[in-house]
N, CA and C atoms as an extended XYZ file, in Angstrom:
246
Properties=species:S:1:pos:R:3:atomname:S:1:resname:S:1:resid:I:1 pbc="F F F"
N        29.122      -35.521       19.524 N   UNK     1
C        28.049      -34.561       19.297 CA  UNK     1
C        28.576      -33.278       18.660 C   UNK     1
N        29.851      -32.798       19.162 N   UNK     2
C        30.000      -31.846       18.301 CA  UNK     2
C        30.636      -31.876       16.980 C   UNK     2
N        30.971      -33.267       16.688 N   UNK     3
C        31.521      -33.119       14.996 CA  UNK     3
C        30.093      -33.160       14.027 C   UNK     3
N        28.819      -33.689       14.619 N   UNK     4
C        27.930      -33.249       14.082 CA  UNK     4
C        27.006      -32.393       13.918 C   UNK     4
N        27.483      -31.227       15.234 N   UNK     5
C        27.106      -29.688       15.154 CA  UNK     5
C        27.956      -29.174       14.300 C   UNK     5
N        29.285      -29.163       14.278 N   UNK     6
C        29.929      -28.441       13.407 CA  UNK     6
C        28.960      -28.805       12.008 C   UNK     6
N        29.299      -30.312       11.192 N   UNK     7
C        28.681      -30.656       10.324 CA  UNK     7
C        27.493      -30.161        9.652 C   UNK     7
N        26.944      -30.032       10.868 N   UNK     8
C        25.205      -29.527       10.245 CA  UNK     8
C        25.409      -27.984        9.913 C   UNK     8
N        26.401      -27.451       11.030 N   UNK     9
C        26.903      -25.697       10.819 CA  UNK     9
C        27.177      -25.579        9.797 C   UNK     9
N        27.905      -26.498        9.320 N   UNK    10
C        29.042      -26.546        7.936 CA  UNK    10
C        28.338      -26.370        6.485 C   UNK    10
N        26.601      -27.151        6.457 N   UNK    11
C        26.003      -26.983        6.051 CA  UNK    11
C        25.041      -26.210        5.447 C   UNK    11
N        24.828      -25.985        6.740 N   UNK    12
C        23.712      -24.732        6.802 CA  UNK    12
C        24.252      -23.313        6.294 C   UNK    12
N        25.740      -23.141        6.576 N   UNK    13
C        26.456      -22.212        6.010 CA  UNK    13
C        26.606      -22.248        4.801 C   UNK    13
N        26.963      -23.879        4.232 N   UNK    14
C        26.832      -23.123        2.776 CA  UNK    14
C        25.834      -22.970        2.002 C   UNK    14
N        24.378      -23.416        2.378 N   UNK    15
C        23.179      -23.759        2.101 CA  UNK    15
C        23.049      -22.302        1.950 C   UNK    15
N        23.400      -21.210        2.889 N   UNK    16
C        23.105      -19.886        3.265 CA  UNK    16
C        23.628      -18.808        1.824 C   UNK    16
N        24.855      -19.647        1.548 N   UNK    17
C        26.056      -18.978        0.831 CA  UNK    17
C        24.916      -18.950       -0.746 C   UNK    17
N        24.599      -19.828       -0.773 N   UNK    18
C        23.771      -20.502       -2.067 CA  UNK    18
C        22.511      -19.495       -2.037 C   UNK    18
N        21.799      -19.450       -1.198 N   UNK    19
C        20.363      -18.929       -1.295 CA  UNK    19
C        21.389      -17.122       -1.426 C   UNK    19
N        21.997      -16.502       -0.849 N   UNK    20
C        22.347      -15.289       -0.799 CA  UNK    20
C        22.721      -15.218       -2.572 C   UNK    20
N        23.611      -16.223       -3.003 N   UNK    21
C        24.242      -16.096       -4.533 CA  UNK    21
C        22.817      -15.893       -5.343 C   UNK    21
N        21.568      -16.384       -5.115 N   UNK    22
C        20.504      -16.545       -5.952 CA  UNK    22
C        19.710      -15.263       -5.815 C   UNK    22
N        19.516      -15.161       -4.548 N   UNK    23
C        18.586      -13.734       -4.140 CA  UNK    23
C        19.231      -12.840       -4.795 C   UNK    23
N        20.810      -12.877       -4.647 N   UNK    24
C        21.505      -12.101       -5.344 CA  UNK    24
C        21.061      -11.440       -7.380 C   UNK    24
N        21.427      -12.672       -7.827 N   UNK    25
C        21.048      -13.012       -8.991 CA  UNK    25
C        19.709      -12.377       -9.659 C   UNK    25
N        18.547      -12.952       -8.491 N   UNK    26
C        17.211      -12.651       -8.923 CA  UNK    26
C        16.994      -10.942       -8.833 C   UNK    26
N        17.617      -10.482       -7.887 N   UNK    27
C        17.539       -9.000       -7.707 CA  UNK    27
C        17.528       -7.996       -8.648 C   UNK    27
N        17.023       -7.370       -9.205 N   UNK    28
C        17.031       -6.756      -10.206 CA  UNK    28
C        18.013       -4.950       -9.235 C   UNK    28
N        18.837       -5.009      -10.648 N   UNK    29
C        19.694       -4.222      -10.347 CA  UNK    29
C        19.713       -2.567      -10.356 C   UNK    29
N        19.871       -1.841       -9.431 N   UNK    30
C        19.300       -0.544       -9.370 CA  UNK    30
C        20.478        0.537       -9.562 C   UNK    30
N        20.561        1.776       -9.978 N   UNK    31
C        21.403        2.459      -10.307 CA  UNK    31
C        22.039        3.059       -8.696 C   UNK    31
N        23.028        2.483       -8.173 N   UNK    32
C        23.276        3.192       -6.782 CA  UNK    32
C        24.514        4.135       -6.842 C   UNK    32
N        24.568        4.724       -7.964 N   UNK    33
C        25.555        6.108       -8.203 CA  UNK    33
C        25.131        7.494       -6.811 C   UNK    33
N        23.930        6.937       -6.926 N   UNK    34
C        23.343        8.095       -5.627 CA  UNK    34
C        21.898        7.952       -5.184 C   UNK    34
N        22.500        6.921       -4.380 N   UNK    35
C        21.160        6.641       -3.774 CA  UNK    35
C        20.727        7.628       -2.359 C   UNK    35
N        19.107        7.281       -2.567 N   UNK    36
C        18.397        8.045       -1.639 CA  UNK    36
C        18.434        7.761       -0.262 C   UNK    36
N        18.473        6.480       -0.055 N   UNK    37
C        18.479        6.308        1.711 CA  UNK    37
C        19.592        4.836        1.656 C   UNK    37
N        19.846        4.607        2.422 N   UNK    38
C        20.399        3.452        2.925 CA  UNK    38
C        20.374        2.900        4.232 C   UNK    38
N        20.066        1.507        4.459 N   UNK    39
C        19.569        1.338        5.621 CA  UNK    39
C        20.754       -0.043        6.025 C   UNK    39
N        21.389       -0.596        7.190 N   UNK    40
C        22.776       -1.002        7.800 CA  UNK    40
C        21.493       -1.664        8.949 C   UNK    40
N        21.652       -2.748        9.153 N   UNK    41
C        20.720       -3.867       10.238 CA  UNK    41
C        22.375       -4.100       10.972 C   UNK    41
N        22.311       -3.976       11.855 N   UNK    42
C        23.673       -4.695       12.915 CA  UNK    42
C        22.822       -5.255       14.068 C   UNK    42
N        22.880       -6.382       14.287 N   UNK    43
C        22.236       -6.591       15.459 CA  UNK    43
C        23.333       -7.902       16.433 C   UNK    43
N        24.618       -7.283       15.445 N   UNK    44
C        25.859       -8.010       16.588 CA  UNK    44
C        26.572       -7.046       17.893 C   UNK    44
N        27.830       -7.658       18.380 N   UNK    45
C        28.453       -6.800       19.447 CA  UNK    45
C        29.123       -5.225       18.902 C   UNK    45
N        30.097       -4.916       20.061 N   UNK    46
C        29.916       -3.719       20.109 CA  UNK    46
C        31.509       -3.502       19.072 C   UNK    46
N        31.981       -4.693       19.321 N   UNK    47
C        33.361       -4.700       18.216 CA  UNK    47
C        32.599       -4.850       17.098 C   UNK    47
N        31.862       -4.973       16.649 N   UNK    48
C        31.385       -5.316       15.224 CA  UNK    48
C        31.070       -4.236       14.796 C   UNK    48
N        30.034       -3.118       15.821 N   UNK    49
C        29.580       -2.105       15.257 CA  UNK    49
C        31.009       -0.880       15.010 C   UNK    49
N        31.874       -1.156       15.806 N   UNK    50
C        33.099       -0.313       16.029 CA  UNK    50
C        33.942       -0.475       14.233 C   UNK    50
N        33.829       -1.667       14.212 N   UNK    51
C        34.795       -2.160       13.263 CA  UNK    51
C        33.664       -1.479       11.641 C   UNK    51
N        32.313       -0.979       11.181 N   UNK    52
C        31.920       -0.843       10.697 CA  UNK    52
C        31.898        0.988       10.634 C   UNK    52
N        32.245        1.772       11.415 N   UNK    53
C        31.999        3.183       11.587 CA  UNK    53
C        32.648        3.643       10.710 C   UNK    53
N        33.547        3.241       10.401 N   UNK    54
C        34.333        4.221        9.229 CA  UNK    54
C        33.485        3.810        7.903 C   UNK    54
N        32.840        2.518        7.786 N   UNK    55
C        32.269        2.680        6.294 CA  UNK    55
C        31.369        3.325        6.273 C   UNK    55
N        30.660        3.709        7.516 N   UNK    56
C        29.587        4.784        7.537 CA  UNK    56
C        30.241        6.027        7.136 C   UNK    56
N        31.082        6.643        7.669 N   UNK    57
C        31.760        7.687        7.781 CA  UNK    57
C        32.228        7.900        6.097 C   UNK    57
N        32.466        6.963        5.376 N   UNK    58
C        32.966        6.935        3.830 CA  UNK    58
C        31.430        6.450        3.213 C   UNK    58
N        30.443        6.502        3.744 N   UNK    59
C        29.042        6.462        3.270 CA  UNK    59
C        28.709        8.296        3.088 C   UNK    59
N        28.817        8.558        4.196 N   UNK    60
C        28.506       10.054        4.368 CA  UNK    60
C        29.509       11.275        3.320 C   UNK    60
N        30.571       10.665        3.527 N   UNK    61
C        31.827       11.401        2.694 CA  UNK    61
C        31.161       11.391        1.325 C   UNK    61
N        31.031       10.031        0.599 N   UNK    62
C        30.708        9.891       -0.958 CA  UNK    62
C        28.954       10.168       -1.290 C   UNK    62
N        28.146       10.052       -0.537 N   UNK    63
C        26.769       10.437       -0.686 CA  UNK    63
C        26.122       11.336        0.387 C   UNK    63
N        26.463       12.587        0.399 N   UNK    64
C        26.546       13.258        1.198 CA  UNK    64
C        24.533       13.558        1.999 C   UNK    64
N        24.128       13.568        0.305 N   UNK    65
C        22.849       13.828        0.565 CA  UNK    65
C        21.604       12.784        0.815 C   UNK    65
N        22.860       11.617        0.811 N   UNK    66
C        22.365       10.279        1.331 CA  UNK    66
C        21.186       10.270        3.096 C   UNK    66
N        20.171        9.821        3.107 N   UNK    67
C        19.537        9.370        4.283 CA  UNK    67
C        20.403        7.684        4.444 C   UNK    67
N        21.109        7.693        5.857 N   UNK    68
C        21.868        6.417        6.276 CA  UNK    68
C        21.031        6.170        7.774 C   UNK    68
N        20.153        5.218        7.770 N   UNK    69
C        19.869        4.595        9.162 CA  UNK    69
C        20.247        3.193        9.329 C   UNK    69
N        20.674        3.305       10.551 N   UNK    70
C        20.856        2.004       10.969 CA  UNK    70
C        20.201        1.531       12.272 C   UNK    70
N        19.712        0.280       12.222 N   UNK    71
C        18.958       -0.632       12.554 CA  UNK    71
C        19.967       -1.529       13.719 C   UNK    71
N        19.775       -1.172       15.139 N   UNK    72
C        21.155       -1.770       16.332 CA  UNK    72
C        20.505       -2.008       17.491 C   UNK    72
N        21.145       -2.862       17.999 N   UNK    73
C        20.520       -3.235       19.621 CA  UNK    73
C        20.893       -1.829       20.090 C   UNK    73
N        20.256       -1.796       21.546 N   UNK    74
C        20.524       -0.671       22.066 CA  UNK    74
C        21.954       -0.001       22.526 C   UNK    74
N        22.519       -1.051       23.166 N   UNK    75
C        23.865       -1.086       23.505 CA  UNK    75
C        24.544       -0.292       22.042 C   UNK    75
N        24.739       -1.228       21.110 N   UNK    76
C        25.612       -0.467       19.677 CA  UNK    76
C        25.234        0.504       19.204 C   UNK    76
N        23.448        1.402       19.485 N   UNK    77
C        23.264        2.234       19.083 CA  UNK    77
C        23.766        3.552       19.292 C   UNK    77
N        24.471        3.453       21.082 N   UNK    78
C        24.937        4.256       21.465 CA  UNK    78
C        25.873        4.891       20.822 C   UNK    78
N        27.027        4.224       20.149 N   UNK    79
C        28.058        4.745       19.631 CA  UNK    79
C        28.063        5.290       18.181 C   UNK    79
N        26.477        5.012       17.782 N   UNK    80
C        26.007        6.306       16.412 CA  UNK    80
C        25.429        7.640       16.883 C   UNK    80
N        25.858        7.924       18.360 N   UNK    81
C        24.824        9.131       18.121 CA  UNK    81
C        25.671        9.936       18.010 C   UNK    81
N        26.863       10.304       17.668 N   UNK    82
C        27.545       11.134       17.446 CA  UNK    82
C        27.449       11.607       15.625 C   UNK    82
């Protein structure tokens, strides 16, 4: 049973990889030299959100006048309110 969970995982991952390359593609491309807001969805653990703070921190550095929200379970939200 699990060489055919992996399998189907194995799948579905790259099935994922494919639709992201296209959405990608179809997206029409916007000038982000200085953008107005930016918005960060984390809705993993608390190492994940840890391991992401400094690109916030080099978000804020390079677009200063940037609006940055992010979108976190409650738990990870804690460690943006600083």
């Amino acid at each position: 049973m699990k060489c055919e969970t992996k399998t189907r995982y194995e799948i579905l991952q790259k099935d994922l990889k494919q639709l992201d390359t296209i959405l990608y593609t179809l997206t029409p491309k916007k000038d982000i030299t200085n953008p107005k807001k930016v918005l960060l969805i984390r809705y993993d653990g608390i190492g994940d959100m840890v391991s992401i703070l400094p690109a916030i921190e080099e978000l804020k550095q390079q677009f200063p006048k940037t609006i940055i929200d992010v979108v976190a379970r409650k738990v990870t939200a804690q460690l943006l309110e600083n």
